[in-house]
C-alpha positions as CSV (number, residue, x, y, z in Angstrom):
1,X,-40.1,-174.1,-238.5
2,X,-40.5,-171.8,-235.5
3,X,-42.9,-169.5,-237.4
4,X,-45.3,-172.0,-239.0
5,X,-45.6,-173.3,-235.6
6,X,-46.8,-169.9,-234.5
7,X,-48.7,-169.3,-237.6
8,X,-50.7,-172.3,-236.6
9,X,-50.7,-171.4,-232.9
10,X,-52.3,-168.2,-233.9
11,X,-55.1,-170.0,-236.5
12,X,-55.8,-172.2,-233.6
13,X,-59.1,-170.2,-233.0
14,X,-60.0,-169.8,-236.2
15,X,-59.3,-173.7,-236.6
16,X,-61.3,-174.6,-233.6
17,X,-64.1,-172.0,-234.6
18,X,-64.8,-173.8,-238.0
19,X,-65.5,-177.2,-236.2
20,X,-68.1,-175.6,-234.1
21,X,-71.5,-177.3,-234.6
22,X,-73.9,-176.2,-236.5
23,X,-71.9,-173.1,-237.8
24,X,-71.3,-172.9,-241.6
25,X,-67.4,-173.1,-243.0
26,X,-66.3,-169.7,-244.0
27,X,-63.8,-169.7,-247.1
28,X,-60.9,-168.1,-244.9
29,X,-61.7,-171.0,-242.4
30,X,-61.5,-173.7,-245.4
31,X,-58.4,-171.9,-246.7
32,X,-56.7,-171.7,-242.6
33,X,-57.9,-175.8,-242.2
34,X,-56.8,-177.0,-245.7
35,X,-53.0,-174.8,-245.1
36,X,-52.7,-177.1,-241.7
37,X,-53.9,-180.5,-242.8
38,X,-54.0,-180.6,-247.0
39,X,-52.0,-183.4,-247.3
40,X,-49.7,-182.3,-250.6
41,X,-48.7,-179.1,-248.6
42,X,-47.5,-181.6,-245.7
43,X,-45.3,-183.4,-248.3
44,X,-43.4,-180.4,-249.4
45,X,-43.0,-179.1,-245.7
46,X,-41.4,-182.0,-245.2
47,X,-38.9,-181.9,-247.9
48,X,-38.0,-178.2,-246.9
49,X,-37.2,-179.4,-243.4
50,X,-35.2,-182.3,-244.7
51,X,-33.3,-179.3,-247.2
52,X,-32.8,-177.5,-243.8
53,X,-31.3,-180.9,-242.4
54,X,-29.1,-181.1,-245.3
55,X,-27.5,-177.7,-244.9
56,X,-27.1,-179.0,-240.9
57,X,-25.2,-182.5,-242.6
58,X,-22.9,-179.6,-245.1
59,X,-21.6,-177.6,-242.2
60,X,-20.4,-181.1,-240.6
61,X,-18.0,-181.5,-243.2
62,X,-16.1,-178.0,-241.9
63,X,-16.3,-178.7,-238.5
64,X,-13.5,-180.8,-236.9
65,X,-14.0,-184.7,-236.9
66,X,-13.1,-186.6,-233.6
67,X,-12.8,-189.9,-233.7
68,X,-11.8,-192.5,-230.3
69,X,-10.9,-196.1,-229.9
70,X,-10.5,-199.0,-227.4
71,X,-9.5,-202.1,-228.1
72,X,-8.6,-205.5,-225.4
73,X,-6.7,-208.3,-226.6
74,X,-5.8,-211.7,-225.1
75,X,-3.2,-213.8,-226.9
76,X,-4.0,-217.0,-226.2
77,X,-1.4,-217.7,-228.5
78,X,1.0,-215.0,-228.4
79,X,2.4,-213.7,-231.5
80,X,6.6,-214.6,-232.5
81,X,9.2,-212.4,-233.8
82,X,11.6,-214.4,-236.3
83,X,15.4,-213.3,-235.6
84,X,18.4,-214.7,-236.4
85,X,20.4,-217.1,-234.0
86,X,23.6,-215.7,-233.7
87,X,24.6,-218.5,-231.2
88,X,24.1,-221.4,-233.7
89,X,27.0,-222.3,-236.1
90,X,26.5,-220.8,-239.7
91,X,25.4,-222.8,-242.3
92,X,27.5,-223.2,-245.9
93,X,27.0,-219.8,-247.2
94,X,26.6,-218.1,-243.8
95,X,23.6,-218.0,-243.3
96,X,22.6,-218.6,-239.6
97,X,18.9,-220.4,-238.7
98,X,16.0,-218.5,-237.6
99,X,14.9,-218.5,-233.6
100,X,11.1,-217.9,-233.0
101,X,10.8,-215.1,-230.3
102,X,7.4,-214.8,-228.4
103,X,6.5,-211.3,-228.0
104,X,3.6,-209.3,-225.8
105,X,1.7,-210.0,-222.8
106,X,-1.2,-212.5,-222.2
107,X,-3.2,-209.3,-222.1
108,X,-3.1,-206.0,-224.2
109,X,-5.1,-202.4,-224.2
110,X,-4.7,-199.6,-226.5
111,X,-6.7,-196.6,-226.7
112,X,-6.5,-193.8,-228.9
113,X,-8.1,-190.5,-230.0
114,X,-7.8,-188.9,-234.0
115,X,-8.5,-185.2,-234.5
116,X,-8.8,-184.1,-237.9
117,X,-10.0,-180.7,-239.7
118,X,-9.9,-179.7,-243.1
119,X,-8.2,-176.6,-243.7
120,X,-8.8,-176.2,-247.6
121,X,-11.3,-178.5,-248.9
122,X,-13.1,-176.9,-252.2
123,X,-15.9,-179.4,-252.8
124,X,-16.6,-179.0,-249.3
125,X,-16.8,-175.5,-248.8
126,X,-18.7,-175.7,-252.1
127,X,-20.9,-178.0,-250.8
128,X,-22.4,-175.8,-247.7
129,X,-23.2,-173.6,-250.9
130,X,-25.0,-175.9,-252.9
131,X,-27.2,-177.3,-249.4
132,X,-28.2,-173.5,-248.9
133,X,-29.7,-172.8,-252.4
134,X,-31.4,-176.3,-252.1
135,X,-32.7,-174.9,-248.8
136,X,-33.9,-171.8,-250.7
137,X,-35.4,-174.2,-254.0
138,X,-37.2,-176.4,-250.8
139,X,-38.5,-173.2,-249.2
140,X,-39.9,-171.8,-252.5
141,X,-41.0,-174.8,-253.1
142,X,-43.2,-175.2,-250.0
143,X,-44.3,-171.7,-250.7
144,X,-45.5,-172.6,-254.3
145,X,-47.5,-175.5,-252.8
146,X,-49.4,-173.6,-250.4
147,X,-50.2,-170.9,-253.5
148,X,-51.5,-173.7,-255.5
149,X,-53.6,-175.1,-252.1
150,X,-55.7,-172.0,-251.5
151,X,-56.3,-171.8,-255.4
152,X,-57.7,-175.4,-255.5
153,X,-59.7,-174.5,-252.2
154,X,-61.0,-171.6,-253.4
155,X,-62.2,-172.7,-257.0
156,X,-63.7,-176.1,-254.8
157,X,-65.6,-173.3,-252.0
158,X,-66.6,-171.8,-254.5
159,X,-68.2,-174.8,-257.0
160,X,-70.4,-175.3,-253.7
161,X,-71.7,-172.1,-253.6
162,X,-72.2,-172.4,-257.1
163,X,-74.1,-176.1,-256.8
164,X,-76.4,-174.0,-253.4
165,X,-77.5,-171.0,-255.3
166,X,-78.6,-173.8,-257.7
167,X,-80.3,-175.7,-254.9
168,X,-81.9,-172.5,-254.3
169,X,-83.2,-171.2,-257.7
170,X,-84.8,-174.5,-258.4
171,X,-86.6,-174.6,-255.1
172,X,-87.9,-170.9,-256.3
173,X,-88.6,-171.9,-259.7
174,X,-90.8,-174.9,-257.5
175,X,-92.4,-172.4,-255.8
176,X,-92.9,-169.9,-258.0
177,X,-94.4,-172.8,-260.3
178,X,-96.7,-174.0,-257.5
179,X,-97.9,-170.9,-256.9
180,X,-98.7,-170.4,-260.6
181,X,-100.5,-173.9,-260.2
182,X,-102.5,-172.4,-256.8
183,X,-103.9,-170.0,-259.3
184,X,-104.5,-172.2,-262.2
185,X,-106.4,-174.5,-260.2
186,X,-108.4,-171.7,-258.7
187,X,-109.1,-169.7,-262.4
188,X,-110.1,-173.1,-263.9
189,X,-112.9,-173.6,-261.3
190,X,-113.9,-170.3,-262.3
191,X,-113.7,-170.8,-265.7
192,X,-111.3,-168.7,-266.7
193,X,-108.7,-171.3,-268.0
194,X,-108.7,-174.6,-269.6
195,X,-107.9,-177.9,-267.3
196,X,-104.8,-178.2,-270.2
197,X,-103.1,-175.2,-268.8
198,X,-103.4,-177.0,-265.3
199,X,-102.1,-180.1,-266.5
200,X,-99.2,-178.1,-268.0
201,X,-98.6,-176.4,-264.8
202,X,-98.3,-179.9,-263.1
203,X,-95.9,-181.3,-265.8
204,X,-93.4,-178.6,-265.4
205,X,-93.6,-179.6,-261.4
206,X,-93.0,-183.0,-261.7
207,X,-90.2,-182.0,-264.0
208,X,-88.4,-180.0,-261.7
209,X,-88.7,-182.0,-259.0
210,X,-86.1,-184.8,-260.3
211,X,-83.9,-181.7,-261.4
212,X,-83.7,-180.6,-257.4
213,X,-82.8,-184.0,-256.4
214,X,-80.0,-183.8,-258.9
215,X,-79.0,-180.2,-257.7
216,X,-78.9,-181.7,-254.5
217,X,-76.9,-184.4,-255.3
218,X,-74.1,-181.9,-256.8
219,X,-74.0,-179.9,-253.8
220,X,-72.6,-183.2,-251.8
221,X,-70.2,-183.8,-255.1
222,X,-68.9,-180.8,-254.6
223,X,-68.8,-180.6,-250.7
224,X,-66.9,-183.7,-251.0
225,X,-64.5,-182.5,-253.2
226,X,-63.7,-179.6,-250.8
227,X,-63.3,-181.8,-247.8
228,X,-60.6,-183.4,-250.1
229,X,-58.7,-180.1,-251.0
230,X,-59.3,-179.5,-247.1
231,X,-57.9,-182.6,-245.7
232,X,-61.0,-183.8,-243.5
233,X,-63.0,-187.2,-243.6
234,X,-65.1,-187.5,-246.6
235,X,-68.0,-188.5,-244.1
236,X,-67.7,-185.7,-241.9
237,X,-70.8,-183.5,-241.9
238,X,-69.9,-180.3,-243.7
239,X,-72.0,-177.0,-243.7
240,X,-70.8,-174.4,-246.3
241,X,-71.2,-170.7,-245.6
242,X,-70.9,-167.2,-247.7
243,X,-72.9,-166.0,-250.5
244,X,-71.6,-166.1,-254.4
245,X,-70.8,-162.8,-255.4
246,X,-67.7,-161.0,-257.0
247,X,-66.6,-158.2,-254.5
248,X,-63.0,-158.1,-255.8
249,X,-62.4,-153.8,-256.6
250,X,-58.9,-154.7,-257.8
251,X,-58.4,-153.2,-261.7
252,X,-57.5,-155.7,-264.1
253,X,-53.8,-155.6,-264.7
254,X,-52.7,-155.3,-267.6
255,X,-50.3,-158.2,-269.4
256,X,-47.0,-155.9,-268.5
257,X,-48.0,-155.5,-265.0
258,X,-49.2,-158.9,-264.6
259,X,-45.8,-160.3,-265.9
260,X,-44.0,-158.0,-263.9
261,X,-45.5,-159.3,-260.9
262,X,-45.0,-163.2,-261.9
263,X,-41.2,-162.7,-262.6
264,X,-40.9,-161.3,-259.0
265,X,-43.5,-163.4,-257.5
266,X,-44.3,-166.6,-259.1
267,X,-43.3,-169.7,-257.6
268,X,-42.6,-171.8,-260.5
269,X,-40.0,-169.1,-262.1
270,X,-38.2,-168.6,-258.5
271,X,-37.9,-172.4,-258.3
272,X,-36.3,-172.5,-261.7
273,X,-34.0,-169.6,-261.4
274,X,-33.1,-171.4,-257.9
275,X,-32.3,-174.3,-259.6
276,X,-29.9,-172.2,-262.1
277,X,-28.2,-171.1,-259.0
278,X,-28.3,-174.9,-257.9
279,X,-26.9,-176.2,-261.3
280,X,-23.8,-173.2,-261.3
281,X,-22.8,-174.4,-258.0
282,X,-22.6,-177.8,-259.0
283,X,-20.5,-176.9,-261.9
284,X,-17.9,-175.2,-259.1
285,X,-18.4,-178.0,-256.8
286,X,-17.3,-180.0,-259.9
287,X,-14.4,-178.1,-261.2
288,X,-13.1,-177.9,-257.0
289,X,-12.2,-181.8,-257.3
290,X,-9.2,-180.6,-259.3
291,X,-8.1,-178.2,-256.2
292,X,-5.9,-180.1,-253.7
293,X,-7.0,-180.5,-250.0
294,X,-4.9,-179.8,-246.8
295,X,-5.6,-181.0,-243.6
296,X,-4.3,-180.7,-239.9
297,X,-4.4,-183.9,-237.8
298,X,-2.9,-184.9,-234.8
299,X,-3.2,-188.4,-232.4
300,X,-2.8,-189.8,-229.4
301,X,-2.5,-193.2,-228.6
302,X,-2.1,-195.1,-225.3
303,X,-1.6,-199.1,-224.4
304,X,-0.1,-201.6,-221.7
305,X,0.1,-205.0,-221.7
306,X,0.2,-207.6,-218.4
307,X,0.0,-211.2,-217.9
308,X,-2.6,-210.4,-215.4
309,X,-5.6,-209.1,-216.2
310,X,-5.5,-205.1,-215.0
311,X,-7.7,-202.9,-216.6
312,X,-4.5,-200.9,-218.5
313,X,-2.3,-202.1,-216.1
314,X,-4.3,-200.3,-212.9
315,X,-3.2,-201.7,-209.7
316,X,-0.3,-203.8,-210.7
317,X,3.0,-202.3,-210.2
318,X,4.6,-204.5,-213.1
319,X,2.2,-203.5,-215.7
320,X,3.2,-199.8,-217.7
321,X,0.8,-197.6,-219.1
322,X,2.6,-195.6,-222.1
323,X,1.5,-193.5,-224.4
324,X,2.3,-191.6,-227.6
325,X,1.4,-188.4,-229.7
326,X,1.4,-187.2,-233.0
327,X,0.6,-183.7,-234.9
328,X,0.8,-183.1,-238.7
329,X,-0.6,-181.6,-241.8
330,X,-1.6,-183.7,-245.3
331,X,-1.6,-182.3,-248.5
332,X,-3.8,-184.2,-250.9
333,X,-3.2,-183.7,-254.7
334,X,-5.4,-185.0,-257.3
335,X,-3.4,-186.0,-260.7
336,X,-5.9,-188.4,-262.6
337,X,-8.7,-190.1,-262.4
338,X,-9.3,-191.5,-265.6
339,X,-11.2,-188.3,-267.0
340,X,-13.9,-188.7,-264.6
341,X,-13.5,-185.3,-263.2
342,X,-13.8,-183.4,-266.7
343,X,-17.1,-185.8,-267.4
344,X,-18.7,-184.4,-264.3
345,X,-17.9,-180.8,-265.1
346,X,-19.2,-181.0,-268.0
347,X,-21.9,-183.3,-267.0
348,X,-23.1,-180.0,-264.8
349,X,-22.4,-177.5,-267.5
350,X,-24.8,-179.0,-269.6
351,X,-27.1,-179.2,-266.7
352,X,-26.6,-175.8,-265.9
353,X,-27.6,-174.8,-270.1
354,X,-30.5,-176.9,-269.8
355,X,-32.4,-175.3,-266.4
356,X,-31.1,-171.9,-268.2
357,X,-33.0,-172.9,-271.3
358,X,-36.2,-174.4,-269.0
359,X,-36.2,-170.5,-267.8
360,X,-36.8,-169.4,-270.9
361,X,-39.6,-171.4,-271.8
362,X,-41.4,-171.2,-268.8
363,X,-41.0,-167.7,-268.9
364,X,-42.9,-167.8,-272.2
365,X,-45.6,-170.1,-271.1
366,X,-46.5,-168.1,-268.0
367,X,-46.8,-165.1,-270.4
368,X,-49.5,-167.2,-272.4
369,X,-51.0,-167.7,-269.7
370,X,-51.8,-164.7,-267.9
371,X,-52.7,-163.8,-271.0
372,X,-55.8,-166.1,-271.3
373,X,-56.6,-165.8,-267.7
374,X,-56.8,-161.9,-268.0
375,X,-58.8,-162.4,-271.4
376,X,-60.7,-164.7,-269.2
377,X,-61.1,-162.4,-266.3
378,X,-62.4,-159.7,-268.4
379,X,-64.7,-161.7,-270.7
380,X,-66.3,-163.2,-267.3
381,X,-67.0,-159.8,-265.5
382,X,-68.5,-158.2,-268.7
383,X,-71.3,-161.1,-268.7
384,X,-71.8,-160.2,-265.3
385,X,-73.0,-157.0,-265.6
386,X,-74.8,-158.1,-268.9
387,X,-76.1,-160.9,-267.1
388,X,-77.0,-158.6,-264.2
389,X,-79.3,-156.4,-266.5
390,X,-81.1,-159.4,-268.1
391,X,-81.7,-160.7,-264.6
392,X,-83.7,-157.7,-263.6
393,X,-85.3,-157.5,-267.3
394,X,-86.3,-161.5,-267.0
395,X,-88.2,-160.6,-263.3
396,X,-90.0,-157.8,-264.9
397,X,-91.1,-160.0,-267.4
398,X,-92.2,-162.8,-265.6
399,X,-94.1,-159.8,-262.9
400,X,-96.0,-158.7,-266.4
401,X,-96.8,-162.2,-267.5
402,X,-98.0,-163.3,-263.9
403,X,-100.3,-159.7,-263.4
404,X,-101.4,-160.8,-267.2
405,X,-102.4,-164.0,-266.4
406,X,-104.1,-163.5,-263.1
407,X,-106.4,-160.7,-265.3
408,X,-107.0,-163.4,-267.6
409,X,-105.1,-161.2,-270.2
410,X,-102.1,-163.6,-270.9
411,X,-102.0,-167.3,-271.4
412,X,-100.3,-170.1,-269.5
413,X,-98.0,-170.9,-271.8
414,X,-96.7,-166.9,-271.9
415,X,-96.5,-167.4,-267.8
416,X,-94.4,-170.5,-268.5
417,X,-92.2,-169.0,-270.7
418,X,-91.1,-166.2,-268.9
419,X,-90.6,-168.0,-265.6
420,X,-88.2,-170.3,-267.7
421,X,-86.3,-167.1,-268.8
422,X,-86.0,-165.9,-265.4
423,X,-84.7,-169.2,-264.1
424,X,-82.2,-169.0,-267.2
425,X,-81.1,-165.6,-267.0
426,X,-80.4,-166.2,-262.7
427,X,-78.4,-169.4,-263.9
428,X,-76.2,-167.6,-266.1
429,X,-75.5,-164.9,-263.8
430,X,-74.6,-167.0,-260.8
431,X,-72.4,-169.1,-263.8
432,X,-71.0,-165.6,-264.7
433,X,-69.9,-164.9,-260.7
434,X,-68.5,-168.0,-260.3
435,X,-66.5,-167.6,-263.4
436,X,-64.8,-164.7,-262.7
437,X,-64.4,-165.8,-258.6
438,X,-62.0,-168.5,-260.6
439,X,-60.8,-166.1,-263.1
440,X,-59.5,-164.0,-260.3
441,X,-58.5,-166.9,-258.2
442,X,-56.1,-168.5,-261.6
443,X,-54.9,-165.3,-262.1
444,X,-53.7,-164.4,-258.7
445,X,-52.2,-167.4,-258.4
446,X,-50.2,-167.1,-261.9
447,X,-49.0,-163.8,-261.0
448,X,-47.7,-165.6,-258.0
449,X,-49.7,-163.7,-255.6
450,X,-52.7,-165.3,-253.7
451,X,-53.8,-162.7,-250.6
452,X,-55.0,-165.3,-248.0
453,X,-51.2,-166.5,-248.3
454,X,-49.4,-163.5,-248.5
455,X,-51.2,-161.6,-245.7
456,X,-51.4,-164.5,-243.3
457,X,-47.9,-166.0,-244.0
């Protein structure tokens, strides 16, 4: 606990920084705000410091117990003792009749104090064990959350990144078609053009102006979504910062190297080979119900008694304080119990096969998967530099068709035409960047290593 409170003592800058008016969120800022408020990652802190609690509650059961009593009395009607009257005549068969003795004081105090520690216990020793690996399950656990956390911030950053550059490349293609409508206007009072190829000019306007106000609409979608990943009030004002573009230099890893890396890194197969260490001590803990227990105990007990009311006999010279001690050992020895004991053994054997056998598949399944995301990964950057080349091919293009039409050498329509490609081929490659951003972003994380985690702790 100490060193997530100074992790978040030392992001308190950062954290502060990101609030700042007016200044756009940075993706290490969303990542920093959504590891100290995301409300899933809260969850599973929790349940690692109630692990760490448990572990706390485990090393009770070695530790001594002491245990202390008081206790007051007043016998309004004090008890009788029955004994036989030896100064009465015999009856028949010799029998002599019973005389009711009254016994105590008006007023009684005892006191006492237990000591007790187990000197062999199995299922207790056992026990501190099985706390400490669920300590370790917690912990990985709470590890594993924030790994997924900065995934989902990341692909959600970066889906409003995505939804702004689209803001922005309609705006252009407004522009670009405005200015293309400048022109028409101006060639058609010259003559040069037809009042159609205006008119068509001041379709495609009005036809991307309704596909801006949708673009627009996406980029608050998204926004929203983020602020959800991050923890903050959906109606909190949100600026986003940071361009779209894929600067990772890391090589691809191959499927080897990439499994390599999950089996030592990867949350989900450390939690279940935690749990197998879980399930094996629960078979011992099991199997130490048939060990007998010993344990040392010793007590002390103290009373008096008065027909006046003294506070254990203080102050009154006819009142007697007395007071008695014990020490010993017990040996507890379990014989039977009905065949409980072997059902719970085996009970946890199977339990133990089964997370053994959960291993195994998920062992498998993260295999598939890094090899999709690698596949993925790879098919994502090669349309980014394809779609790299066709974006500088499709603004040549449209340069050619504009200097064509402005000579009165190239229609509208060819104008049209290659504008629309260039909007296209600027769409796909921003599509392509954000694909492999995520590509990247899925397969750090199934490799079970995300950097804004692991360097920032």
């Amino acid at each position: 606990m100490r060193h997530i409170l100074c992790s978040l003592i030392g992001l308190w800058p950062m954290l502060a920084g990101a609030q700042g008016p007016g200044k756009p969120l940075r993706l290490e800022e969303a990542i920093a705000l959504a590891l100290d408020r995301n409300r899933q990652l809260r969850v599973a802190q929790l349940e690692w410091e109630r692990a760490q609690q448990q572990v706390r509650e485990s090393w009770g059961n070695v530790y001594p117990e002491f245990s202390a009593q008081a206790q007051y009395t007043n016998n309004v009607k004090r008890p009788v003792f029955f004994f036989p009257d030896f100064t009465a005549e015999p009856g028949p068969n010799g029998e002599r009749p019973l005389r009711p003795i009254t016994v105590g004081a008006l007023n009684a105090w005892s006191t006492g104090i237990t000591v007790r520690q187990a000197l062999f216990q199995g299922q207790v020793f056992i026990g501190l064990g099985v706390a400490r690996v669920y300590e370790d399950f917690a912990e990985e656990a709470f590890r594993g959350s924030r790994l997924e956390v900065v995934t989902a911030v990341k692909r959600a950053f970066y889906g409003v990144l995505l939804a702004q550059e689209q803001v922005r490349l309609i705006e252009q293609s407004i522009e670009r078609t405005e200015a293309a409508l400048r022109e028409a206007r101006a060639l058609e009072a010259q003559g040069m053009v037809s009042s159609y190829d205006v008119l068509r000019l001041e379709v495609q306007l009005a036809n991307l102006r309704p596909q801006l106000i949708r673009a627009q609409n996406a980029v608050e979608a998204a926004k929203n979504a983020l602020k959800a990943q991050i923890g903050i009030d959906v109606a909190a004002p949100l600026e986003v910062g940071g361009a779209l573009v894929y600067a990772d230099t890391r090589p691809i890893p191959s499927l080897e190297e990439a499994f390599a890396v999950a089996r030592e890194r990867r949350s989900d197969l450390r939690q279940v080979r935690i749990r197998a260490q879980l399930e094996a001590q629960r078979v011992a803990a099991e199997r130490a119900s048939f060990y007998p227990s010993l344990y040392a105990f010793a007590s002390w007990q103290g009373q008096a008694q008065g027909e006046r009311f003294r506070f254990f006999g203080m102050g009154d010279p006819q009142q007697r304080f007395v007071n008695s001690l014990a020490i010993g050992i017990q040996l507890q020895v379990p014989i039977f119990s009905g065949f409980r004991r072997l059902a719970r053994v085996e009970q946890a054997r199977v339990g133990y096969q089964q997370v053994l056998a959960q291993q195994e598949q998920l062992e498998e399944l993260a295999k598939a998967e890094l090899r999709t995301l690698i596949g993925n990964l790879r098919e994502a950057l090669a349309r980014l530099e394809a779609q790299n080349r066709t974006v500088e091919q499709a603004r040549r293009g449209y340069e050619i068709a504009r200097a064509r039409y402005r000579q009165g050498m190239g229609s509208q329509l060819e104008l049209q035409d290659a504008e629309l490609l260039l909007t296209q081929a600027e769409v796909n490659r921003l599509q392509a960047v954000y694909d492999a951003l995520v590509a990247r972003a899925d397969l750090d994380r199934a490799m079970g290593y995300v950097p804004d985690v692991e360097e920032n702790g």
